[in-house]
C-alpha positions as CSV (number, residue, x, y, z in Angstrom):
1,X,109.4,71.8,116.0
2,X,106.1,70.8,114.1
3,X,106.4,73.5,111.2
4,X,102.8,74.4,112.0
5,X,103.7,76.3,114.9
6,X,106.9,78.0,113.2
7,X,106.3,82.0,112.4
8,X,104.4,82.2,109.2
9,X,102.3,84.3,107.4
10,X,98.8,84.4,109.2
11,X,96.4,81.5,107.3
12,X,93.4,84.0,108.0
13,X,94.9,87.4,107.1
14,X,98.4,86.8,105.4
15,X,99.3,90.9,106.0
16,X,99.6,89.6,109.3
17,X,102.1,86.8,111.3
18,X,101.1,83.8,113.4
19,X,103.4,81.8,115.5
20,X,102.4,78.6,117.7
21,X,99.6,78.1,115.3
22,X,98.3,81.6,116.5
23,X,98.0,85.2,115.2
24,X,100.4,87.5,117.0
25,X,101.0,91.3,117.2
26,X,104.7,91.8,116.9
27,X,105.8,94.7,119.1
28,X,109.2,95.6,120.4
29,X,112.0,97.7,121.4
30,X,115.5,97.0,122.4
31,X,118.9,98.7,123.3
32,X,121.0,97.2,120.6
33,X,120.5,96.0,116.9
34,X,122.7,92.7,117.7
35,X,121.2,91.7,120.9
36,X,123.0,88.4,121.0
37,X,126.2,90.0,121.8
38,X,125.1,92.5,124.6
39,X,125.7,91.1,128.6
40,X,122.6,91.6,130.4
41,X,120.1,90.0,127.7
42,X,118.3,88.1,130.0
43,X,117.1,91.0,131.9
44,X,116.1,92.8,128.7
45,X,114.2,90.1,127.2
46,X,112.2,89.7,130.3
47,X,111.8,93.6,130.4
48,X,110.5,93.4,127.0
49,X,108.2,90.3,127.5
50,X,107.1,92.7,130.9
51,X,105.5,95.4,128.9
52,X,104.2,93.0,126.1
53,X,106.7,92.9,123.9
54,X,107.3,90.2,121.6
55,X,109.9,91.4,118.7
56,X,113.5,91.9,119.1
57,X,115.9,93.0,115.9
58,X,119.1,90.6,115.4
59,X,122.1,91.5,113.3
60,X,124.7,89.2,113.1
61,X,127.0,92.0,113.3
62,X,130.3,92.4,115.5
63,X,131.2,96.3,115.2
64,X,130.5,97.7,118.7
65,X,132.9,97.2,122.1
66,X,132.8,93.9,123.6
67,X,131.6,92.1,120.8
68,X,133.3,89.2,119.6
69,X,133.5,87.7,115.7
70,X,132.4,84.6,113.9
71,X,135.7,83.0,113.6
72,X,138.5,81.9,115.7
73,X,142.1,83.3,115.6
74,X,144.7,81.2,115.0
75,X,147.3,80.8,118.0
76,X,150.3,80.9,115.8
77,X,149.7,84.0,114.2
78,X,146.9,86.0,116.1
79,X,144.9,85.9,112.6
80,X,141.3,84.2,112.4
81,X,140.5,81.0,110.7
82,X,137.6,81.1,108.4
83,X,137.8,77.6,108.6
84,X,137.2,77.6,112.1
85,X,133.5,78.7,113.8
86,X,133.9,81.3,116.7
87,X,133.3,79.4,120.0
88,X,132.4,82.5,122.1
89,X,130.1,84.3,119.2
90,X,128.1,81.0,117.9
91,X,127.5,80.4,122.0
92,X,126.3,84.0,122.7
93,X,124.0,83.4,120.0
94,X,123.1,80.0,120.6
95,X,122.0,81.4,123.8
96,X,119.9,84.4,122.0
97,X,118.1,82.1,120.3
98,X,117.2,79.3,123.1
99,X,116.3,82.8,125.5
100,X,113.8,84.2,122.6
101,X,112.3,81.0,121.9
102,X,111.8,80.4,126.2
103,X,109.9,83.7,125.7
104,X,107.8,83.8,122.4
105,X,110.0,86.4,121.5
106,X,110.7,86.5,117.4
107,X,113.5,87.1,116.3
108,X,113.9,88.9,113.0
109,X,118.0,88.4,111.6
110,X,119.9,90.5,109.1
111,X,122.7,88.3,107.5
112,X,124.9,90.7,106.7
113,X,125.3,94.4,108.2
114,X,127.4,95.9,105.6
115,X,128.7,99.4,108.3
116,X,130.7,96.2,109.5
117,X,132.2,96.1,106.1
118,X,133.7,99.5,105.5
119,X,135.8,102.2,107.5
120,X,137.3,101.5,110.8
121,X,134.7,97.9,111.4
122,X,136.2,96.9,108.8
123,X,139.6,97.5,109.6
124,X,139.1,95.0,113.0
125,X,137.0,92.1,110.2
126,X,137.8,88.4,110.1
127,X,137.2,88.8,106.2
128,X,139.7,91.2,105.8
129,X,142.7,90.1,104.0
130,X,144.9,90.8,106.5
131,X,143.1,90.0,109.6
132,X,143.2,86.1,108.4
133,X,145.9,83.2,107.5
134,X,143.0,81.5,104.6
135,X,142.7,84.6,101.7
136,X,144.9,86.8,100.3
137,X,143.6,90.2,98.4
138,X,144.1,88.7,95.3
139,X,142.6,85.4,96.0
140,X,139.6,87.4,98.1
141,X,139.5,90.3,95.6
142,X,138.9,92.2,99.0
143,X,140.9,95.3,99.9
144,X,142.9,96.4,103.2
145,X,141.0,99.9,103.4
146,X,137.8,100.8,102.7
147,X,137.6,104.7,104.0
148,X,134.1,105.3,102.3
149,X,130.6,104.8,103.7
150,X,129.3,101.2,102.8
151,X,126.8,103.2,100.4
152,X,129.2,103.6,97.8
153,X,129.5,99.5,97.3
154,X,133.2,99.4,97.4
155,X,133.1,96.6,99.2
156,X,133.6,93.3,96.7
157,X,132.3,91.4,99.2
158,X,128.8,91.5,98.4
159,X,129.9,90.6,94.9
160,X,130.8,87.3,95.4
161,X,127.9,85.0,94.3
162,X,127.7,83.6,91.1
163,X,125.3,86.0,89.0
164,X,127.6,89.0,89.9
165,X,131.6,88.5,90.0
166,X,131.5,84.4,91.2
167,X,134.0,84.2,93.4
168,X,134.6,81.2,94.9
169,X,136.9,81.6,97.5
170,X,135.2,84.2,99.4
171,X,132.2,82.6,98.7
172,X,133.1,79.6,99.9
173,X,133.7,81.3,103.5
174,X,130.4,83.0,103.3
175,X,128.5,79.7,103.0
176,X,130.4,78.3,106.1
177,X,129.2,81.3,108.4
178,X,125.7,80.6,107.3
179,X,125.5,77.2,107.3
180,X,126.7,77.5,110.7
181,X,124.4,80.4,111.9
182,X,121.3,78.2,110.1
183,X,122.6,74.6,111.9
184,X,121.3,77.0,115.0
185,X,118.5,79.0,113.8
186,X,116.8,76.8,112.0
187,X,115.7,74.7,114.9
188,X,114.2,77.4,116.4
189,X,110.5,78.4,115.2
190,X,110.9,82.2,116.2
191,X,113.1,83.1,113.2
192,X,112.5,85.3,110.6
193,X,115.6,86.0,108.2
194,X,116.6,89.5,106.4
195,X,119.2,89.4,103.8
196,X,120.9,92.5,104.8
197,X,121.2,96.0,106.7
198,X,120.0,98.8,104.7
199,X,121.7,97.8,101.3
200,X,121.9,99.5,97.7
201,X,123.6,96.5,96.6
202,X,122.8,94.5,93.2
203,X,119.2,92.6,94.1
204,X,121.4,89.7,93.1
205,X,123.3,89.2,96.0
206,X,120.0,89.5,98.2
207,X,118.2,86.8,95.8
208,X,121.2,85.1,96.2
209,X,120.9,84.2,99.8
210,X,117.0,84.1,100.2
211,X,117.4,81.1,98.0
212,X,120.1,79.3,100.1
213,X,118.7,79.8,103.0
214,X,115.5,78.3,101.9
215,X,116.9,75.3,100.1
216,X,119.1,74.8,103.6
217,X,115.6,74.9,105.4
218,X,113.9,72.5,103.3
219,X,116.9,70.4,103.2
220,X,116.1,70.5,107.3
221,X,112.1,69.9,106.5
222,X,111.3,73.6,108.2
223,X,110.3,76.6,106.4
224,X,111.9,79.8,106.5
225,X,110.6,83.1,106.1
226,X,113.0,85.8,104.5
227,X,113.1,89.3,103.0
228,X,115.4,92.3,102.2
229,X,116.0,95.7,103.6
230,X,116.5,98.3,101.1
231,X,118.5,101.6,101.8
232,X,116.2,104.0,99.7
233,X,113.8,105.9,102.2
234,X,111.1,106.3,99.6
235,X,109.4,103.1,99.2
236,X,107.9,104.0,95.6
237,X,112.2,103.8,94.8
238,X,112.5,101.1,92.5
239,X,115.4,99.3,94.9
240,X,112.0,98.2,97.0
241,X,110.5,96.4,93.8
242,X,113.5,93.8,94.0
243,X,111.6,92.5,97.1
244,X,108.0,93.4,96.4
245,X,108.5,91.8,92.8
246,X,109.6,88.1,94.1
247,X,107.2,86.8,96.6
248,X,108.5,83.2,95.6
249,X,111.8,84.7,97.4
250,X,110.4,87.0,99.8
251,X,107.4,85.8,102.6
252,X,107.3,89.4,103.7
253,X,108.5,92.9,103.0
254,X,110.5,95.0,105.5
255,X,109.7,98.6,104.9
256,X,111.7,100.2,108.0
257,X,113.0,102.9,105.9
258,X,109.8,104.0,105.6
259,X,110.5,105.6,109.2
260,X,112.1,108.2,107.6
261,X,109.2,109.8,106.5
262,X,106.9,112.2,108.6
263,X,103.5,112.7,109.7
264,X,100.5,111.9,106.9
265,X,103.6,110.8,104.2
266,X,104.7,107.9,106.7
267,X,101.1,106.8,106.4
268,X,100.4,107.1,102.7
269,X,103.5,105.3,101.6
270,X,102.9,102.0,103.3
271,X,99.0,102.4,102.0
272,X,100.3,102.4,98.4
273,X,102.5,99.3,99.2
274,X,99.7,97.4,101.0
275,X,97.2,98.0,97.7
276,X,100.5,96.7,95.4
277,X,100.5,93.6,97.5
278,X,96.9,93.5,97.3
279,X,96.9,93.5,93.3
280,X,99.6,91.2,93.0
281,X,97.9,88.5,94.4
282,X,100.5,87.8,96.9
283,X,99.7,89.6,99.9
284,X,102.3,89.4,102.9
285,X,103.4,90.7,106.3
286,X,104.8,94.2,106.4
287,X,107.2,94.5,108.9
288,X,109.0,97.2,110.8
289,X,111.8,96.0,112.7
290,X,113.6,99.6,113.4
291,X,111.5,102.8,114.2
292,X,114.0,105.8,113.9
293,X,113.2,108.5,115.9
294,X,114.7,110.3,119.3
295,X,115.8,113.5,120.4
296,X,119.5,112.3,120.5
297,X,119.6,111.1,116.9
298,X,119.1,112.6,113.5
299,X,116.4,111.1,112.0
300,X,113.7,112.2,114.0
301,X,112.6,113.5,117.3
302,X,111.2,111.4,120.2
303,X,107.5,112.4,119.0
304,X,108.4,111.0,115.7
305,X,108.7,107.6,117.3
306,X,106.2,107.6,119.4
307,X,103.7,108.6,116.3
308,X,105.5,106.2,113.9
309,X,104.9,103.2,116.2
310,X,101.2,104.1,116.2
311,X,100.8,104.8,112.6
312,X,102.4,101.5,111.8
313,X,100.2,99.1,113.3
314,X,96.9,101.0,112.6
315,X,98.4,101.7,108.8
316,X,98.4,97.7,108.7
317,X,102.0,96.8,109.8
318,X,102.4,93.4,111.2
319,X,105.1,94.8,113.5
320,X,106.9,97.6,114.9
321,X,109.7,98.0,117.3
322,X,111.4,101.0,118.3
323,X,115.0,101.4,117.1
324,X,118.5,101.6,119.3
325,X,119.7,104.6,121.1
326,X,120.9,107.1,120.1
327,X,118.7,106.5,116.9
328,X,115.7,105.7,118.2
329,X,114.3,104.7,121.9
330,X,115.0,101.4,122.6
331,X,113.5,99.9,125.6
332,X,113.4,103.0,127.4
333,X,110.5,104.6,129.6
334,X,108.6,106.1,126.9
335,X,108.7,103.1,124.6
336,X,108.0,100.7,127.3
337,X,104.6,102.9,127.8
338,X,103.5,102.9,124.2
339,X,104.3,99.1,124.1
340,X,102.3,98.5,127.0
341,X,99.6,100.9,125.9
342,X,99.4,98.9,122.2
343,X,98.7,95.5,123.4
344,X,96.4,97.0,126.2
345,X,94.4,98.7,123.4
346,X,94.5,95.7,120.6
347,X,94.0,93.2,123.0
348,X,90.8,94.5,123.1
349,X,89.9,94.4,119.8
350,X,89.7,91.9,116.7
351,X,92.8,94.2,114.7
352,X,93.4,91.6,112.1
353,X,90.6,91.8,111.0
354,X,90.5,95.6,110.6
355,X,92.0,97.5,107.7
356,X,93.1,100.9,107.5
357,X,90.3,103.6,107.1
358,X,91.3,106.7,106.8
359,X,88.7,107.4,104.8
360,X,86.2,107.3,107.4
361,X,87.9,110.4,109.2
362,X,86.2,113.7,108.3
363,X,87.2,117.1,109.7
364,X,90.7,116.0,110.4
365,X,93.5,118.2,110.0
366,X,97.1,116.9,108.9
367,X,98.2,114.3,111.0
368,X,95.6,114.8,113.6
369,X,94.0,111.6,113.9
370,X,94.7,107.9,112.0
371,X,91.9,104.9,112.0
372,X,91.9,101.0,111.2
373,X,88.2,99.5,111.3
374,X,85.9,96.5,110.2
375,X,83.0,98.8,109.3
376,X,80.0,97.6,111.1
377,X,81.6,96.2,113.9
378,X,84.6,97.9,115.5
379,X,86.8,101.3,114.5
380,X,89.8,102.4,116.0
381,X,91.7,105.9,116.1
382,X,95.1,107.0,117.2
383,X,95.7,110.9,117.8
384,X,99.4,112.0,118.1
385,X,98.5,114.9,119.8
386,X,94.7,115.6,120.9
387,X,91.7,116.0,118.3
388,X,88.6,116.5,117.5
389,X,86.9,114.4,114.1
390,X,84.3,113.1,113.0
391,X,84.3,108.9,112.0
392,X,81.7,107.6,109.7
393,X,79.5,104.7,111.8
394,X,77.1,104.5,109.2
395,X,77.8,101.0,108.7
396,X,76.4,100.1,112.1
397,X,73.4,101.3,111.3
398,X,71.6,102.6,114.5
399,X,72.8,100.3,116.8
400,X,74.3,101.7,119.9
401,X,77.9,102.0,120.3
402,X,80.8,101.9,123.1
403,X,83.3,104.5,123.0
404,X,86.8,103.6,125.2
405,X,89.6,105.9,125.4
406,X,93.3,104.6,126.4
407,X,95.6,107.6,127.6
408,X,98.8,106.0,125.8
409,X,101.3,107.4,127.8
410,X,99.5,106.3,131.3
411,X,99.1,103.2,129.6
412,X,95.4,103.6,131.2
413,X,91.5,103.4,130.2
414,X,90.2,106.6,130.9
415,X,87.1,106.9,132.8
416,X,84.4,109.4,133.3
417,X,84.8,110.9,129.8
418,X,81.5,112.3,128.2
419,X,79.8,110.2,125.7
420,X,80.4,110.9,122.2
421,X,77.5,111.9,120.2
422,X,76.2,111.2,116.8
423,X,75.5,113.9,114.2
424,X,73.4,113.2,111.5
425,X,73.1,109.7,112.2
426,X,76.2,108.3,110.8
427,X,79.0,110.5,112.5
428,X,80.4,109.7,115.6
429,X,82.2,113.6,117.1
430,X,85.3,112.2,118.5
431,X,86.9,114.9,121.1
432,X,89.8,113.9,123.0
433,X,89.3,113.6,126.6
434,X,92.7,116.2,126.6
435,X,93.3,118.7,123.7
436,X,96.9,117.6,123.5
437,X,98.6,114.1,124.5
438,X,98.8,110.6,123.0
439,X,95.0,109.4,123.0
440,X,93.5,106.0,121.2
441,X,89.7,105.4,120.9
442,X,88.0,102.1,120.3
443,X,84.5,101.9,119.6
444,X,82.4,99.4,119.4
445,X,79.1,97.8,118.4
């Protein structure tokens, strides 16, 4: 593939992506984090790509029923041979990867999912000493049992490159599973490439890998686009400067965590991240491939989703995608509506180049009502739940303006509603057409 059209950071707005030499909107939701390894992906994909979708979430991870792992066993003994590439797993994602790109569907891959690398996963793991016939526990420095969660870095496996504890016969393992995983992916333009899942690990090991992968892609002639997920919710915690700190490592910044937060705090947060990018000189995609959120998790309700989704792309995000069940939604109903409703409403709109403007919101309450503009010529604003406010048009001067509202969850332009009306010139009173639901106004020049 001519590396033009590979996803890259946007030429014209580099907060934002392009892919086939064209600035996209990354939006998405699936059922599973490793979608490679689930049976009806097909159908899902072409679900997704029905309701405008465009971003799926891909750990290379092997923990859940029915999922096979990277290595083959050995018929003699029933053990796996690192030596030896799993048919069935490399195929499944083989086919992940030709399915996505048949679709325009990025892709964006974690490496290493460290929950695969503790507790019971890791009891049933290729890596564990005695699961295979190449390491022993002395040789490996890995352990048999590792009862804690992965957050307490027992794990010597992410410890293996040369800046921490150097060892070369793990190590030597974890270059053939990547090589192999990159022999695929790289000839696929869709890629984008995430160190790990949520770590707390030394930035080392993250660093670590960025720079292989990149010096395996430009050994291919491609470029590859990588960052790192950090586990700290708070992204003012120092873990996030690791990645923010090294754009000659990192082409973008995943700040899922962030969807930890609530209401105005999951706004501000990325706001103080986008003006660090801003001074640094280095500015680059923020993206957020997990949105937690859902009544049948704990780290969230389903109106926490539905408002995060929002809030990221009119806070400046270059993606969102709503997490797995029982987490977050998935692919279901409601997320297929707000997916829908999203590129209905941006499509209408020139969003990159439009900035976050909160600023031009007056009587607003907390969390009533968020806005992204380009002064002068277009403004947007998301209400989570019904609103009244007022938005400063003064840039347009006095030149008449449209006012469009999109019931979200209808995924449907509203007709018939009153027009807005101006107050001292250069306010615009937006009332929701319905004191409470999901609501999006665009106005225009």
């Amino acid at each position: 593939m001519d590396d033009r059209n590979r996803i890259q950071p946007y030429a014209g707005n580099p907060f934002y992506w392009q892919y086939q030499g064209q600035p996209v909107l990354l939006l998405g939701g699936s059922v599973e984090d490793n979608l490679f390894q689930i049976p009806n992906l097909e159908e899902h994909l072409d679900l997704l790509r029905s309701v405008g979708g465009n971003y799926v979430r891909c750990t290379m991870s092997s923990r859940d029923e029915g999922d096979v792992w990277p290595f083959e066993r050995d018929p003699a003994t029933g053990l796996y041979d690192l030596n030896v590439p799993g048919e069935a797993y490399w195929g499944r994602f083989e086919r992940f990867l030709q399915l996505t790109a048949e679709r325009e569907i990025v892709a964006q891959f974690e490496l290493w999912d460290r929950f695969d690398f503790s507790r019971a996963p890791w009891q049933a793991n290729p890596y564990n000493p005695k699961n295979n016939v190449n390491c022993t526990a002395e040789e490996s420095g890995l352990v048999h049992e590792i009862h804690t969660h992965p957050g307490r870095r027992e794990s010597a496996f992410f410890r293996s490159v040369p800046a921490l504890e150097d060892n070369q016969a793990l190590l030597r393992y974890q270059h053939m599973q990547v090589d192999k995983m990159l022999s695929l992916s790289l000839q696929r333009g869709n890629v984008l490439y995430c160190m790990d899942n949520e770590t707390n690990e030394s930035p080392e090991w993250g660093w670590y890998w960025a720079r292989y992968i990149q010096a395996r892609a430009g050994e291919a002639g491609v470029s590859a686009e990588c960052t790192e997920m950090w586990d700290a919710h708070n992204l003012l915690d120092g873990e996030h400067a690791a990645t923010f700190d090294h754009p000659e490592l990192f082409s973008f910044v995943d700040i899922s965590q962030n969807n930890h937060r609530p209401s105005d705090e999951h706004w501000d947060n990325p706001q103080e991240i986008r003006r660090r990018l801003i001074a640094s000189g280095h500015v680059r995609p923020m993206n957020s491939v997990k949105i937690y959120g859902a009544n049948s998790g704990r780290y969230g309700s389903t109106r926490d989703a539905q408002e995060r989704f929002w809030r990221n792309i009119f806070g400046g995000l270059a993606s969102s995608r709503f997490h797995r069940p029982p987490s977050g939604l998935g692919l279901n109903h409601i997320a297929q509506a707000h997916i829908r409703s999203m590129r209905m409403f941006t499509d209408q709109m020139d969003l990159l180049s439009c900035e976050p403007h909160n600023d031009l919101l007056s009587n607003r309450s907390w969390n009533e009502a968020y806005c992204t503009a380009n002064p002068g010529v277009e403004w947007a604003v998301f209400y989570p739940d019904g609103g009244n406010v007022l938005l400063d048009v003064s840039g347009a001067g006095g030149v008449p303006l449209t006012v469009r509202w999109l019931d979200i969850r209808g995924s449907r332009w509203v007709e018939g509603v009153p027009p807005a009306r101006r107050e001292d010139g250069d306010f615009l009173r937006l009332i929701t057409p319905r004191e409470e639901g999901y609501w999006a106004a665009l106005i225009q020049v």
